[in-house]
N, C-alpha and C positions, 0 to 999 in steps of 0.2 A: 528538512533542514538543509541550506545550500553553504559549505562551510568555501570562505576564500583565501586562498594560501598565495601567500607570494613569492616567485623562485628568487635566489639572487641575480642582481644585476650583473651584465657579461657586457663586455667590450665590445662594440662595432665596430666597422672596418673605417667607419670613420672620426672615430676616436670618444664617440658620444657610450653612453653605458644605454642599455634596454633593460627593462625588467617584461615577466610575463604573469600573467594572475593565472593559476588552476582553479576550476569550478568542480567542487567536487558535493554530489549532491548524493547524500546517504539513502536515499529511497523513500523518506519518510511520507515526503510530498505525494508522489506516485501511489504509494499505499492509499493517502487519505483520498486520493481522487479514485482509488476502484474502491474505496470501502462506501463511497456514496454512492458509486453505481450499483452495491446489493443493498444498500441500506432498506427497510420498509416502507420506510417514510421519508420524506428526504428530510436531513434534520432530524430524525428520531434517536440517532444513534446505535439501534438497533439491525442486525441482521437474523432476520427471522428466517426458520426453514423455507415459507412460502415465497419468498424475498429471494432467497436463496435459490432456488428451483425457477424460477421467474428467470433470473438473469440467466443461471446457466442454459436453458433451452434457448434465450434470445442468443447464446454465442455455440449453440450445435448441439449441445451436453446433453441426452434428454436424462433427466434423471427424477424418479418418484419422491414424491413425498417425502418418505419413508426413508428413502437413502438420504434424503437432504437432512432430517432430522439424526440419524446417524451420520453425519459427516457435521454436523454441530456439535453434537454430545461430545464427540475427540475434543473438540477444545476448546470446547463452555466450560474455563475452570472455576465461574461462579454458579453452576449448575441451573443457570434463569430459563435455560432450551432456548435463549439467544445466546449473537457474540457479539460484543463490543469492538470497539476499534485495538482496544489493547489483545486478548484475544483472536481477533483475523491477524494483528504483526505476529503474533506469534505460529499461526496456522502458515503465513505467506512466507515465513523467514523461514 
């Protein structure tokens, strides 16, 4: 979500007023674009361990099975042995 704030207007030197917009973007965006990069499927909405372990060896990570499916169980709070997108915000935040 990209929220736009706008400061107040200040004087210029040539008598004219300026305003300036701040772009402040909460993260959410960013989150949904790596949550599709582990997703299983793209569109599944799911991150599965094997999903999980995929991406992290393509960024250096090697990490087993086994560790990936314990590094879901932390924060499968619907116990499915995947994670949703609500879920991974809560892992990433």
């Amino acid at each position: 979500m990209v929220l736009m704030m706008k400061q107040p207007s200040f004087p210029s030197s040539d008598g004219s007023s300026s305003s300036a917009a701040i772009v402040i973007n909460d993260g959410v965006e960013d989150l949904k674009l790596a949550f599709e990069m582990y997703e299983a499927e793209k569109g599944c909405g799911c991150i599965t361990p094997k999903s999980l372990q995929r991406m992290l060896n393509r960024l250096g990570e090697d990490k087993s099975y086994e560790q990936c499916v314990s590094m879901i169980q932390y924060f499968d709070l619907d116990k499915n042995g995947t994670l949703d997108f609500h879920e991974f915000h809560q892992m990433m935040v």
